[in-house]
SELUM-980301 format. One record per residue (C-alpha): x, y, z. Coordinates in steps of 0.001 Angstrom, whole numbers. Layout:
% residues N
<<X Y Z>>
...
//
This chain:
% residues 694
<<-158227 6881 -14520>>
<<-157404 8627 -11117>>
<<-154409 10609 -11200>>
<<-151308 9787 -9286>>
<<-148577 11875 -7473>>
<<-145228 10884 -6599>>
<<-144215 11688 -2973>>
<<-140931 13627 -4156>>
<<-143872 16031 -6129>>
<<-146057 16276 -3219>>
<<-143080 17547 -1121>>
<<-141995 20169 -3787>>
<<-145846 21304 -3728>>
<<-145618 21127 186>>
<<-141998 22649 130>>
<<-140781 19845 2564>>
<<-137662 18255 2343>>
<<-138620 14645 657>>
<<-137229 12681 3498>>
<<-139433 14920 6428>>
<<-142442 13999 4165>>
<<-141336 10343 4144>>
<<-141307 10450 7396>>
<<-144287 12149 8005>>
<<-146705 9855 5548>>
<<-144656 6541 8075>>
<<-146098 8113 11056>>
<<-149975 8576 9731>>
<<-149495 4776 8454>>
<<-149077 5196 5079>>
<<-146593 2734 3616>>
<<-143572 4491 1963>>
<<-140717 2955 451>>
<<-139301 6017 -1452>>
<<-139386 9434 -3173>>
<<-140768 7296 -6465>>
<<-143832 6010 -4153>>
<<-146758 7166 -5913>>
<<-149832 8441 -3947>>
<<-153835 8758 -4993>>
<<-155092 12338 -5372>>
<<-157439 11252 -2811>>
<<-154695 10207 -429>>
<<-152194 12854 -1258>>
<<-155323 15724 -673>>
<<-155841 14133 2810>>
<<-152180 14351 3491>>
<<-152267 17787 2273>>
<<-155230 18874 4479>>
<<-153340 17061 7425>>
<<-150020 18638 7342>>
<<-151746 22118 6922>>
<<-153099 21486 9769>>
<<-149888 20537 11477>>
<<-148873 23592 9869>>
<<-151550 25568 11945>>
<<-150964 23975 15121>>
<<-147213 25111 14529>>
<<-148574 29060 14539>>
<<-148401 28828 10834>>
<<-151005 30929 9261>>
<<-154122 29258 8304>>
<<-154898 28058 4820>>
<<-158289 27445 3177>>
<<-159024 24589 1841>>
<<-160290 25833 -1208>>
<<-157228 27929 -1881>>
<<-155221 24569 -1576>>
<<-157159 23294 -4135>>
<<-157053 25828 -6283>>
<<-152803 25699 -5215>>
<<-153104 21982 -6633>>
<<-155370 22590 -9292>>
<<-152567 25135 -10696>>
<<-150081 22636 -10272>>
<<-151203 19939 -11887>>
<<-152390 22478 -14824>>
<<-148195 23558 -14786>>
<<-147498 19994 -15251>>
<<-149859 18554 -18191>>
<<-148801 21997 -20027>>
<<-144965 21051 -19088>>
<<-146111 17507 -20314>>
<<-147498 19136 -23764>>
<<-144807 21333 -24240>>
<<-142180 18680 -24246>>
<<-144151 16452 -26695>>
<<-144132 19046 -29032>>
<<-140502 18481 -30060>>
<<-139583 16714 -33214>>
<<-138927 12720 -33357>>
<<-136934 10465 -30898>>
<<-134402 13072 -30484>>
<<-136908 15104 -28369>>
<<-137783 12182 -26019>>
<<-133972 11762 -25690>>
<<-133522 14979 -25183>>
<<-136634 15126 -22334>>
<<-134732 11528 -21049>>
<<-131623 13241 -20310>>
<<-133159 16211 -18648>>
<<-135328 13440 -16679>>
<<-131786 11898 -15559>>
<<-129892 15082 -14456>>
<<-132552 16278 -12403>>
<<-132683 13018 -10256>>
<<-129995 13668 -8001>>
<<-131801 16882 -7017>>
<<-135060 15220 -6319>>
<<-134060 12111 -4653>>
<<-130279 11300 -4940>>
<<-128885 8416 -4016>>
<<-126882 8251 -1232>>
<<-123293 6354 -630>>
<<-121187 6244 2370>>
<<-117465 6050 1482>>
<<-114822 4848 3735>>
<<-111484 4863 2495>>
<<-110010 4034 -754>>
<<-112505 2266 -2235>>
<<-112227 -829 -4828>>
<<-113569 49 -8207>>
<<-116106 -2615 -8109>>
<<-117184 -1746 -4513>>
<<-117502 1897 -5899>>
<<-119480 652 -8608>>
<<-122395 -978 -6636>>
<<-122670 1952 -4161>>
<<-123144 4099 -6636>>
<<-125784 1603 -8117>>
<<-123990 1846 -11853>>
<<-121738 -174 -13989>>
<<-118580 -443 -13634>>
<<-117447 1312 -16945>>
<<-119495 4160 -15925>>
<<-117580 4784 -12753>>
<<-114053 4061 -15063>>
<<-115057 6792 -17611>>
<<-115939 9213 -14829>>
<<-112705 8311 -13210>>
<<-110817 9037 -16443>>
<<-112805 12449 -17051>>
<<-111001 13517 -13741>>
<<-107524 12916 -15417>>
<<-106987 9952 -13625>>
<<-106236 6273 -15113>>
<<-107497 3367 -12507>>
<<-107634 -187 -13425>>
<<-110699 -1901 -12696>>
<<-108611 -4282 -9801>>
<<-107318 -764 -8025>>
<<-108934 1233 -5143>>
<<-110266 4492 -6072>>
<<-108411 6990 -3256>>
<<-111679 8466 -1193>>
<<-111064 12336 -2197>>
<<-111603 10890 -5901>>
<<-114278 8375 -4976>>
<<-116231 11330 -3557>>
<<-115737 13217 -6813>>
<<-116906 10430 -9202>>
<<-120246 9357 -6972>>
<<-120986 13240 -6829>>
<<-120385 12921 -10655>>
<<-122929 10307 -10861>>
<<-125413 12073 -9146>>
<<-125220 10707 -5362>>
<<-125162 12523 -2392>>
<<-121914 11851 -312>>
<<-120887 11520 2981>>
<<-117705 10090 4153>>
<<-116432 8229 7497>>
<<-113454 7538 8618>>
<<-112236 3831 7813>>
<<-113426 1750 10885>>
<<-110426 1294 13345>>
<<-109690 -2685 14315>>
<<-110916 -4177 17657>>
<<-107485 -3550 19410>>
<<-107019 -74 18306>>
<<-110561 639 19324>>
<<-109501 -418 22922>>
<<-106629 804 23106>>
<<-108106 4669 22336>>
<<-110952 3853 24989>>
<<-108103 3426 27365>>
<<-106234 6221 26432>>
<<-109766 8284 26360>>
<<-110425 11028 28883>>
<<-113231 10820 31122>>
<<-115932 13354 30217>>
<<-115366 16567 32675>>
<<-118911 17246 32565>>
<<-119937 13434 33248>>
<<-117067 13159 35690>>
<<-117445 13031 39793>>
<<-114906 13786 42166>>
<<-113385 10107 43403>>
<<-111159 9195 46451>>
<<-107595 9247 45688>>
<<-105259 6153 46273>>
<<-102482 6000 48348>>
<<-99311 4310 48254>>
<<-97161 4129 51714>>
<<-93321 3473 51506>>
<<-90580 4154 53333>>
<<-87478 2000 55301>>
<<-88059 -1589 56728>>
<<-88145 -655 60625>>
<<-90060 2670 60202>>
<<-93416 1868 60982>>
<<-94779 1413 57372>>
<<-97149 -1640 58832>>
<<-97866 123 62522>>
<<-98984 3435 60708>>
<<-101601 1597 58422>>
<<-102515 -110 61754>>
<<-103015 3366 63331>>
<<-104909 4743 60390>>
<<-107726 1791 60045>>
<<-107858 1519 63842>>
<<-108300 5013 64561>>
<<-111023 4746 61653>>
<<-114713 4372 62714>>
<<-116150 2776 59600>>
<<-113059 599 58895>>
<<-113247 -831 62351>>
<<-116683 -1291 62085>>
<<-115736 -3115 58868>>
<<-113951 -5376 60745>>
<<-109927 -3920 59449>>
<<-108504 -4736 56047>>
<<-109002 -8095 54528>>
<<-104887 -8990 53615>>
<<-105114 -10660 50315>>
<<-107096 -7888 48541>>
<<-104201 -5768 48773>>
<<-106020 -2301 49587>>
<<-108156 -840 52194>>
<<-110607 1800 52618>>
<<-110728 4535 54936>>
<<-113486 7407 56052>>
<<-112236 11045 57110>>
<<-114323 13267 57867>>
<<-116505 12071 55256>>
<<-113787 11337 52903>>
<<-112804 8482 51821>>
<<-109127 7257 51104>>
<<-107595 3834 49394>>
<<-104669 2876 50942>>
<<-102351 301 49009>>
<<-100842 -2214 50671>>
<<-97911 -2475 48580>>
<<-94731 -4070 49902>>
<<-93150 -1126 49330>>
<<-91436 948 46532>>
<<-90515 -2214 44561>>
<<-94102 -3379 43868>>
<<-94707 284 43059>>
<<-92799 701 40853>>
<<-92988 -2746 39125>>
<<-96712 -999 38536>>
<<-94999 1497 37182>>
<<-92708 -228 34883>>
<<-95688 -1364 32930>>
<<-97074 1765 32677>>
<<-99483 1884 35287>>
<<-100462 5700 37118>>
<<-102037 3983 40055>>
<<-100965 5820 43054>>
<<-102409 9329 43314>>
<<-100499 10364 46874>>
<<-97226 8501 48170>>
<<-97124 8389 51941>>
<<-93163 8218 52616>>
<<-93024 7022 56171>>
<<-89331 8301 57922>>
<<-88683 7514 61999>>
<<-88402 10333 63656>>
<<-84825 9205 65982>>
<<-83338 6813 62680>>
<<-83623 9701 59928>>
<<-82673 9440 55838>>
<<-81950 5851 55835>>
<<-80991 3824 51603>>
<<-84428 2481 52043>>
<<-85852 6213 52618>>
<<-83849 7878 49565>>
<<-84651 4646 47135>>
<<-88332 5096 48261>>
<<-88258 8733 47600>>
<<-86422 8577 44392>>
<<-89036 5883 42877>>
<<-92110 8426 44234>>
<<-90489 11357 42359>>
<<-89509 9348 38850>>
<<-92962 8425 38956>>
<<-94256 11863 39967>>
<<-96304 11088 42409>>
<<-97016 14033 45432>>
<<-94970 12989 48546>>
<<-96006 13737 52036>>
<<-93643 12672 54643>>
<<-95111 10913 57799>>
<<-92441 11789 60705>>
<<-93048 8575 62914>>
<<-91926 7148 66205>>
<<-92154 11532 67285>>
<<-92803 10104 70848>>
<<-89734 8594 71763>>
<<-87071 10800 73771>>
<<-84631 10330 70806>>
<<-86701 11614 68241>>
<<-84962 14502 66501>>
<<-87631 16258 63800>>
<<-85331 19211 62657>>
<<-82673 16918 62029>>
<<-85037 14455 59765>>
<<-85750 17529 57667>>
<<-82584 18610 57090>>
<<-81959 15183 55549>>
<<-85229 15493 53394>>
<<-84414 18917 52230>>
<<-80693 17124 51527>>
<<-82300 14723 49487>>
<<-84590 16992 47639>>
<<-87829 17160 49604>>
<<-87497 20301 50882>>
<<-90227 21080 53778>>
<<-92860 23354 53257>>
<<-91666 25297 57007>>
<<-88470 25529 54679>>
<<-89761 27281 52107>>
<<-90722 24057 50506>>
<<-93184 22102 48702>>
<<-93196 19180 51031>>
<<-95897 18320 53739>>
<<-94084 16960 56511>>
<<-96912 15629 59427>>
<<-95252 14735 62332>>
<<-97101 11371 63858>>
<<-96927 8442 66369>>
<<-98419 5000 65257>>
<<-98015 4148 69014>>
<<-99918 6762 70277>>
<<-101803 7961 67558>>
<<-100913 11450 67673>>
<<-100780 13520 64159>>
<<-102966 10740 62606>>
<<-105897 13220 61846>>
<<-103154 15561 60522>>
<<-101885 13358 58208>>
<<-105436 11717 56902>>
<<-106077 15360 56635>>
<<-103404 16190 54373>>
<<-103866 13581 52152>>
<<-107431 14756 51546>>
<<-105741 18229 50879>>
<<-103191 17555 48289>>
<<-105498 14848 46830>>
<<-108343 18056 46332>>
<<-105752 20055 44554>>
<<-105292 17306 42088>>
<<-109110 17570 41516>>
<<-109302 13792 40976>>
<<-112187 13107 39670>>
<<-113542 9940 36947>>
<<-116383 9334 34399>>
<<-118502 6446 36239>>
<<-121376 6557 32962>>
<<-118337 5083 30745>>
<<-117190 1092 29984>>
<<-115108 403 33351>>
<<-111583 137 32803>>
<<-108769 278 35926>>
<<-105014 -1466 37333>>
<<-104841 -5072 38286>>
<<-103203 -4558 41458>>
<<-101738 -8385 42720>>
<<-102925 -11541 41345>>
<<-102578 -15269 42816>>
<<-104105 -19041 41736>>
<<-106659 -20010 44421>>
<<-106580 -23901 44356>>
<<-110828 -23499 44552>>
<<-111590 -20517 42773>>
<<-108958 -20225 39870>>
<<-106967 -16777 39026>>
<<-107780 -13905 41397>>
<<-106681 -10969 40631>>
<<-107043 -7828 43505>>
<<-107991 -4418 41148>>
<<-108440 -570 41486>>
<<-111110 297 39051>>
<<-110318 3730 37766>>
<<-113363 5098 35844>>
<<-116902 3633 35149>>
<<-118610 1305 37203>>
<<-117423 -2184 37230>>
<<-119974 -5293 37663>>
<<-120344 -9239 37938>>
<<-121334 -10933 34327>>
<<-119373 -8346 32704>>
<<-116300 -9778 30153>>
<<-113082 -7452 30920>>
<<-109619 -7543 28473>>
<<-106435 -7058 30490>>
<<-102956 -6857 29125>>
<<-102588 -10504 29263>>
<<-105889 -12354 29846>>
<<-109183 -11563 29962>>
<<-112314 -13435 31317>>
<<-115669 -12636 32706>>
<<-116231 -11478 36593>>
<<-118575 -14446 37876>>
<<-117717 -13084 41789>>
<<-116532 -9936 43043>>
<<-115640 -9003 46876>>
<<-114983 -5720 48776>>
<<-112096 -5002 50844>>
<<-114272 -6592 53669>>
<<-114593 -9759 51569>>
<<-118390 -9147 51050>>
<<-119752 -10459 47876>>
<<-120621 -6992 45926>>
<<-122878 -6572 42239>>
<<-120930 -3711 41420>>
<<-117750 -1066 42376>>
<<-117522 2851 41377>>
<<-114421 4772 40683>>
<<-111118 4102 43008>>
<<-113384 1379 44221>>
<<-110360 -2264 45074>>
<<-111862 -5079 44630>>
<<-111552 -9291 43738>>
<<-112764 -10735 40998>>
<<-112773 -14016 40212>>
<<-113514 -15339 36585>>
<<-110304 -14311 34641>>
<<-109008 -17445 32114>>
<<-105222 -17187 33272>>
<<-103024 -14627 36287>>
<<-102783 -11075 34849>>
<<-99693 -9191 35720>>
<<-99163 -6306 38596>>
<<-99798 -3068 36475>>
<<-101762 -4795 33933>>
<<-104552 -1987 32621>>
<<-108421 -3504 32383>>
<<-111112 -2740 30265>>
<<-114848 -4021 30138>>
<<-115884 -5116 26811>>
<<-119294 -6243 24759>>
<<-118301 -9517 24651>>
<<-116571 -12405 24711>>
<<-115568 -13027 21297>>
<<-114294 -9380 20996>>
<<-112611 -10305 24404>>
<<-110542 -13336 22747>>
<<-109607 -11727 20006>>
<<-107563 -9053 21373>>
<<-105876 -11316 23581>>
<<-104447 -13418 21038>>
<<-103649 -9869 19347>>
<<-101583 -8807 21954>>
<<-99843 -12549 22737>>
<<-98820 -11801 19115>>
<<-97956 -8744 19256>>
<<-95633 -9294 22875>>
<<-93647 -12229 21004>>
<<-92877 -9755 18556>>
<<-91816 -6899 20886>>
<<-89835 -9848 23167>>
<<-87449 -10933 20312>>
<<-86534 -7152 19031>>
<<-85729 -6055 22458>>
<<-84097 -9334 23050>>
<<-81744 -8109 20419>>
<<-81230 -4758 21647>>
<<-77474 -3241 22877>>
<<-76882 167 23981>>
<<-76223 902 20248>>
<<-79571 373 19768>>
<<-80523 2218 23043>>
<<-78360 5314 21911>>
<<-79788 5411 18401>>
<<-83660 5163 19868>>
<<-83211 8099 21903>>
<<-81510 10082 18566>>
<<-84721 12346 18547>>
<<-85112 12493 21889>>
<<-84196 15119 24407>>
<<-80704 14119 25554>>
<<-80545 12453 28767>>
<<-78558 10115 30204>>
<<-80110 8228 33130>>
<<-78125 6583 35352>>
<<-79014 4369 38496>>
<<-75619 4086 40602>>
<<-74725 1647 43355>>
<<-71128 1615 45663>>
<<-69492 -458 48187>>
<<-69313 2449 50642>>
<<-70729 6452 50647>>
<<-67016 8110 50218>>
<<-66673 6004 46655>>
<<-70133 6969 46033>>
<<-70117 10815 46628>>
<<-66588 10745 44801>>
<<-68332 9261 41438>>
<<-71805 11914 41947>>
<<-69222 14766 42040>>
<<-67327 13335 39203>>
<<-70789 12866 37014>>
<<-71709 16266 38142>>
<<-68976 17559 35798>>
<<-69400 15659 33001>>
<<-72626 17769 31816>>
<<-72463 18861 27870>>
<<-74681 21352 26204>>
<<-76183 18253 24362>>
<<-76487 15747 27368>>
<<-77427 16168 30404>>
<<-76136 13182 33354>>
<<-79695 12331 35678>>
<<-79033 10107 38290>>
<<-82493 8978 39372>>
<<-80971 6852 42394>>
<<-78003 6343 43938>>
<<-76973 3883 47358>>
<<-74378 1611 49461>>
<<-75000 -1884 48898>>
<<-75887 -4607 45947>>
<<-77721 -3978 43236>>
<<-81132 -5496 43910>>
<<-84147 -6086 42193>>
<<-85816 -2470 42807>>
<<-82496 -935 41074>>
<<-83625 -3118 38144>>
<<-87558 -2356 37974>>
<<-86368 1435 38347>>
<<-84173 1186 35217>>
<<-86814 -551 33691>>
<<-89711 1942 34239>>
<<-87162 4705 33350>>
<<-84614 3698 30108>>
<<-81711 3571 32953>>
<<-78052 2133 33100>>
<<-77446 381 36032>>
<<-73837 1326 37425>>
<<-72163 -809 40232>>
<<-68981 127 41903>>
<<-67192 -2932 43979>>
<<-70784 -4445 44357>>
<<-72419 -7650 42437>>
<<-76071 -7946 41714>>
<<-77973 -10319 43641>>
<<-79267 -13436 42002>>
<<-82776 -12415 42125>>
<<-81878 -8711 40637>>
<<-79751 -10651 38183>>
<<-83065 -13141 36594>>
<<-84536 -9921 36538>>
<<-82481 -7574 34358>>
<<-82119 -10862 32238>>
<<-85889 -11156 31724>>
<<-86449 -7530 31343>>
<<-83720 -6713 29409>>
<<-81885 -4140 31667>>
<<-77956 -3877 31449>>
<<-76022 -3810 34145>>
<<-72201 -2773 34172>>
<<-70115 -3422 37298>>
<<-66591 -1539 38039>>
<<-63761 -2530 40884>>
<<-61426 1006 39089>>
<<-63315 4616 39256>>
<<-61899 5958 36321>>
<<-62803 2968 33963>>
<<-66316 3757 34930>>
<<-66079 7540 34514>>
<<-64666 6560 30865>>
<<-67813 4556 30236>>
<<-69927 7156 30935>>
<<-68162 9534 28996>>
<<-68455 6997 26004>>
<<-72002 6910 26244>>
<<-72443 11025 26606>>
<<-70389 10726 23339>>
<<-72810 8175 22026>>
<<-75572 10366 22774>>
<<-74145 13554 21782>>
<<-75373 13956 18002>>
<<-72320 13645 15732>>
<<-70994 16347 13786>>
<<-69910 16370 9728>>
<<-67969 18681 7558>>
<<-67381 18488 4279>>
<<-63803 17582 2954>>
<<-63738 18733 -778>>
<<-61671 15559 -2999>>
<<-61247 17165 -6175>>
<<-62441 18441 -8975>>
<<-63081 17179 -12820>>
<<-63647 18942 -16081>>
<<-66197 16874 -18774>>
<<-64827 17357 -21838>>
<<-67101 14913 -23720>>
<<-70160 12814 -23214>>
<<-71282 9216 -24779>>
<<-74551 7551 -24888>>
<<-73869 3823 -23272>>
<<-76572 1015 -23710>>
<<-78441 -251 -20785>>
<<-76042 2080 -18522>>
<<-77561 5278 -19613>>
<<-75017 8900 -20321>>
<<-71023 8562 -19303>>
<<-68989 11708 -19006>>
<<-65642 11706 -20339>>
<<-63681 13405 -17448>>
<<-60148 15277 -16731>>
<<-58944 15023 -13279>>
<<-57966 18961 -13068>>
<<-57775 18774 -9016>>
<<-57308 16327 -5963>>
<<-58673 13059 -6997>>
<<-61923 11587 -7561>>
<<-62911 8020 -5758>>
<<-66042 5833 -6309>>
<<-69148 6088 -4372>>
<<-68041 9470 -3356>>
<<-70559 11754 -3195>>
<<-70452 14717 -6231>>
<<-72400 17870 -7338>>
<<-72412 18903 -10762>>
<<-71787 22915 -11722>>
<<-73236 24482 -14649>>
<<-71981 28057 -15188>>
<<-71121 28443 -11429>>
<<-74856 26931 -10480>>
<<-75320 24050 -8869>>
<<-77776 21772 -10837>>
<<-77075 18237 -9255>>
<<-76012 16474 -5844>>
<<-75897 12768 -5289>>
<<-73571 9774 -5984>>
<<-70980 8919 -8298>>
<<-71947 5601 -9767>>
<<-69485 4460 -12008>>
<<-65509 5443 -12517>>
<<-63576 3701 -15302>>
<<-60190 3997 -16955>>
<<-60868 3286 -20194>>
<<-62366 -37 -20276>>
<<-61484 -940 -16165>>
<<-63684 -292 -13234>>
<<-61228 1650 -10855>>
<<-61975 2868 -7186>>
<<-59616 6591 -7835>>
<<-58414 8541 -9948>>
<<-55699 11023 -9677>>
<<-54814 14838 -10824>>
<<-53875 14662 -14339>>
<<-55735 11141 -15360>>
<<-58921 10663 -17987>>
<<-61922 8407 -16792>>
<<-65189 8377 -17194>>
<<-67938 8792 -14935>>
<<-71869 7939 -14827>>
<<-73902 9715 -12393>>
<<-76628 7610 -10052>>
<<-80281 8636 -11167>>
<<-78676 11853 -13691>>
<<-78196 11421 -17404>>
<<-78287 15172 -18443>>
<<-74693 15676 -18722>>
<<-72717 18091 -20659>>
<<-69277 19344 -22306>>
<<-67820 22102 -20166>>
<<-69525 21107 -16842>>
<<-67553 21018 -13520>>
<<-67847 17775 -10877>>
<<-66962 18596 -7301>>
<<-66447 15609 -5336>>
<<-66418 15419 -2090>>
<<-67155 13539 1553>>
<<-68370 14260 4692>>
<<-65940 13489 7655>>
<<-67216 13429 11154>>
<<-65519 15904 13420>>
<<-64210 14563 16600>>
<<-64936 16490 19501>>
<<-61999 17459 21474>>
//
């Protein structure tokens, strides 16, 4: 009969690692299933000769044949004396005996091998490990540990009990659900070493009658390549421009509002805000409510001085306002880069393209394009023929048609996407705005986008989150500045404040009055302050920064009104100065973290102790001090050492539950979750007060 070598013998002779062999007998064509696969001496000598020769070509020294047979030859003489040897023994209890030394040396020749994620059901455990169930019980037990067979084994112990039972383990991390998967691939940086430097986008705001819309004009027509490309297509919402080989995203944002309703849903679109200021009008509300929405968001300003060729243009003036309203220019000593420029004659423009590129380069913006897309929906509207569109700033990886993207709200697949020419494109890199057509419903301004495997995957996040935003909408629906106050208990203590007034004396009076109101605890930030209504920007600002919205002898509008409804933003209107003052002191006090001492009731003597049934150990007490009262809180002395603190559960005289007790009186008294009472011990009640500030 020919003899026969198992390949986990063969790799002990070879001294290779059982699986390399494995591997190595696949790739020459010879079937393997496992270390038990037995070969033919014929076979196993060829595979021998083979990988010596490997061996060889590796710079290994060279082996004669003969000498590996002779090698083998000694081998398998080792093994039919091992063979002999073990026959030897007496009766069945030697074959046990040579059984159980067959079984522990398994794991060290081919061990099985289990994956364990998590706490593991004891059945589950059971079949990985390839063993019955009251085998993995006992081992479980031989650890100290009592599990019933419908519990989950905790992974450090599952480990313990498959490494017990001979398997080799390795253990993974539980497998994270669909929705917190994206939500971490969002959150993910990009790759430095994958990552390419990208244009940065731009965001320009400023007053009404500035020259917001003649600047743009300015930029794009001064612009070879975007006149070339024929301007900026309207309804995309963004347009690209070339300088000097750079390129630059402008957003054509309405203004601060839409900016900041971006914002409000967490959205870092804008790398660079462009605050446009006329050169003869200076600082105007729009200006400071432009500048104070660029700066919550902390965003880089840079200050476009327009309209610098008319005769009443007064630059040093303009910057005095800036520096009076915190953007201090860099000529001042400064971190502010104030370009002066002329949409009407097209003076500075270079300057100021330049200067974006500038403070864009120290940002170092730069994205992963190798990873799944993901960016900002920028606008969306219904197009009667082609369904939701939705305009978009992708803001790493490479977008492209047929792919299925998740947004906040929707999700769909891109069957079209257009350019800010309107071209039909395949794909879009990095800072790249586009259309794309194929979403199932309108996303939101802000909303965050990420492309996914598929379809199903895409649906079933989006009913996660539907589910998950009806449950956010009714707790905040139910949210009052109680609830506010207590949120922000942990937080650093700031009170944010966004404060309107009928005219600029009331509203300078109330800033100087807030100015004083500072505590060592809280500190007063007013992130905006103006003449006039409160309007839906005030709202969108308090939104995107946990802000109460003050007015003084001014109404919100109806529109700012449906929105602080919908988003749940309070607003509190005032016709008296001092009555709001008050209110704001009220919530510094709310916010202020309150402060307890300890008020000491009494104290009681236990003279004697009884055993009560299904109540547990009752002291019998003496009032010596004070007074003792129910639910008070008490801490029990032993010889001067304190060896309880908790509640008083129970207080009777004699057979009546009472609520005190005074100096001089008996009662008895049972301790919450404390039955080790004793004669001669001392009870010290006592509660803690709040102290009033003064």
């Amino acid at each position: 009969m020919t003899r026969r070598i198992r390949v986990y013998e063969l790799a002990r002779e070879l001294g290779l690692d059982t699986k390399v062999l494995i591997s190595r007998l696949n790739e020459m064509g010879i079937q393997v299933r496992n270390h038990m696969t037995a070969l033919d001496e014929k076979l196993a000598q060829d595979v021998r000769r083979k990988l010596s020769g490997a061996d060889k070509q590796d710079g290994s020294p060279e082996r004669h044949p003969r000498a590996e047979e002779a090698q083998a030859a000694k081998a398998r003489e080792a093994q039919r004396r091992g063979r002999r040897g073990s026959r030897r023994g007496t009766g069945k209890g030697s074959r046990q005996t040579e059984g159980s030394g067959r079984k522990q040396a398994r794991p060290e020749i081919g061990a099985r091998r289990v994956v364990i994620q998590g706490d593991t059901p004891v059945r589950e455990l059971a079949t990985l490990i390839g063993v019955p169930v009251a085998n993995v019980l006992r081992a479980i037990m031989s650890f100290g540990k009592l599990i019933s067979i419908n519990q989950d084994v905790p992974v450090d112990l599952a480990v313990k009990v498959a490494e017990k039972l001979g398997c080799v383990v390795t253990v993974k991390e539980p497998e994270k659900s669909i929705e917190e998967q994206i939500a971490l691939e969002l959150d993910r940086p990009d790759d430095p070493e994958k990552s390419e430097p990208r244009p940065p986008v731009v965001t320009v705001m400023g007053h009404v009658d500035h020259g917001k819309t003649s600047l743009l004009d300015a930029i794009r027509n001064t612009n070879v390549t975007a006149r070339e490309a024929g301007g900026i297509t309207q309804h995309i919402g963004a347009s690209v421009v070339e300088h000097e080989g750079n390129k630059i995203i402008f957003l054509d944002t309405p203004g601060h509002e839409a900016f900041t309703q971006m914002r409000a849903r967490g959205a870092r679109v804008t790398d660079v805000a462009v605050l446009v200021v006329a050169a003869d009008d200076g600082v105007m509300p729009q200006t400071i409510e432009a500048a104070n929405h660029a700066k919550a968001a902390d965003v880089p300003v840079i200050v476009a001085l327009n309209k610098i060729d008319k005769p009443s243009a007064n630059p040093q003036r303009v910057k005095q306002q800036l520096a009076e309203i915190g953007l201090i220019p860099e000529e001042w000593g400064g971190d502010t880069v104030v370009v002066e420029v002329s949409a009407k004659t097209r003076e500075g423009i270079d300057d100021l393209l330049e200067m974006i590129v500038l403070v864009a380069e120290l940002q170092e913006l730069k994205a992963d394009p190798t990873r799944s897309a993901r960016g900002y929906i920028i606008e969306s509207e219904m197009d009667k023929g082609r369904g939701p569109v939705a305009s978009a700033i992708i803001r790493s990886g490479v977008l492209e048609v047929g792919q299925v993207i998740v947004t906040d709200t929707t999700w769909g697949r891109i069957r079209a996407m257009f350019d800010g020419r309107g071209r039909q494109v395949q794909k879009a890199g990095p800072s790249t705005p586009v259309e794309i057509i194929g979403l199932e419903e309108l996303p939101q301004a802000g909303d965050t986008f990420l492309v996914v495997p598929d379809e199903k995957i895409a649906k079933e996040v989006t009913e996660q989150r539907k589910i998950q935003r009806r449950e956010q909408e009714l707790a905040t629906s139910r949210m009052t500045l109680q609830d506010f106050l207590k949120k922000q208990e942990d937080e650093k203590r700031e009170l944010r404040l966004i404060l309107k007034s009928d005219v600029q004396g009331s509203l300078e009076a109330i800033l100087q009055a807030l100015g004083k109101m500072d505590t060592d605890e809280v500190e007063i930030k007013v992130l905006h302050s103006g003449v006039g209504a409160v309007i839906e920007s005030d709202i969108m600002l308090a939104k995107a920064s946990d802000a109460r919205v003050l007015g003084f002898n001014v109404r919100p509008d109806a529109n700012a009104r449906n929105v602080a409804e919908a988003e749940g933003v309070e607003i509190r209107t005032y016709r008296i100065i001092y009555e709001l003052l008050e209110d704001v002191e009220q919530m510094v006090k709310g916010l202020t973290k309150p402060k307890f001492e300890e008020v000491v009731l009494g104290r009681v003597e236990v003279r004697a102790t009884f055993r009560v049934p299904n109540v547990g150990t009752v002291a019998g007490c003496y009032v010596t001090s004070g007074k003792v009262t129910r639910n008070a809180s008490v801490r029990l002395l032993r010889d001067g050492r304190i060896v309880y603190e908790g509640k008083i559960a129970s207080l009777k005289r004699f057979k009546d539950d009472v609520t005190e007790v005074a100096q001089g009186y008996e009662c008895g008294i049972g301790l919450e979750r404390y039955q080790d009472i004793k004669p001669g011990d001392v009870l010290e009640v006592y509660t803690m007060e709040e102290v009033k500030p003064a």
